[in-house]
N, C-alpha and C positions, 0 to 999 in steps of 0.2 A: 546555429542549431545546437540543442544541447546533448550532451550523449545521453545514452541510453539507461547508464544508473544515474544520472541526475533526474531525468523522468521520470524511472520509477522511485527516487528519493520521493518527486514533487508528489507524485500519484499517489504515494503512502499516507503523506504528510496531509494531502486533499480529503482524501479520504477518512483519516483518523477525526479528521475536524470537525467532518459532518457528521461521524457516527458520535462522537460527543458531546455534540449542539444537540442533536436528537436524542441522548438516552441519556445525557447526565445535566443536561442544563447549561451546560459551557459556555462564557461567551467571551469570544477575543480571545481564549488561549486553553489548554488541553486539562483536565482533570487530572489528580496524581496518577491514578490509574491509566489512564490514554496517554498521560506521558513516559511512561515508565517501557510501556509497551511502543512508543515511537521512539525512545532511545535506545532501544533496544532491536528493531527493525531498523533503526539509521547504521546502527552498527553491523550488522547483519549486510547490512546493504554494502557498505562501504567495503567488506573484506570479504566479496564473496569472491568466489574461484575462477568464477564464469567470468571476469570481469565484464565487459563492453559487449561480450556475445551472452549474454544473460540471458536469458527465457524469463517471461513472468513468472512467477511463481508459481500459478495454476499447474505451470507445462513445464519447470523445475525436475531434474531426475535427483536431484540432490534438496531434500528437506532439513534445511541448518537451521531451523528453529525449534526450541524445546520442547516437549510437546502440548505442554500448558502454553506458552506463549501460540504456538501453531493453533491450535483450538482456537482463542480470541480473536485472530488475526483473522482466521475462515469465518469468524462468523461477522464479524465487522464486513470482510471485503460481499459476503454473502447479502447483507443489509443494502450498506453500499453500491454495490454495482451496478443494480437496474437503475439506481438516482442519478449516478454520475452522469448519465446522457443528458440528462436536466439540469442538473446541478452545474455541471462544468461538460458540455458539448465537445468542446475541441478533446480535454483532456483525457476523456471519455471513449471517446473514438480510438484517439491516440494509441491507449490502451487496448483498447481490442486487438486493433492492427500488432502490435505489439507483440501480442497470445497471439495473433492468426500467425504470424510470420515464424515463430516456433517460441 
């Protein structure tokens, strides 16, 4: 099973993918823009505090991202999140459970 920041790694990653297939034309790998901002979120990810007891982001009491990067990220996972039950089911779910559990 994978931990819990390699999940929300994957879950970022899923994510960024589809919001730039959808709104820049992307295909097979990430626009400069949606890259910039997924290595920027990996890094985020990788040194956060919470380590393995992490909260999604949603339910985060600590917000480490800047607040221009925070902006595009909310409105991506905003796009995002009603697809992912379509898009990617399990990963989708996953995720919720995730946000429900704290």
């Amino acid at each position: 099973m994978s931990t819990r920041l390699e999940r929300e790694k994957s879950t970022v990653q899923i994510m960024l993918k589809l919001y730039c297939k959808d709104h820049h034309n992307s295909v097979g790998r990430l626009c400069p823009e949606c890259q910039e901002l997924s290595d920027y979120a990996m890094n985020r990810l990788t040194h956060c505090k919470f380590g393995e007891s992490k909260p999604t982001c949603g339910k985060c009491t600590v917000h480490c991202y800047k607040p221009d990067m925070r902006k595009r990220i909310q409105e991506i996972m905003r796009y995002v999140g009603p697809r992912m039950i379509f898009a990617h089911p399990i990963i989708g779910l996953r995720h919720l459970w995730d946000g429900f559990k704290g």
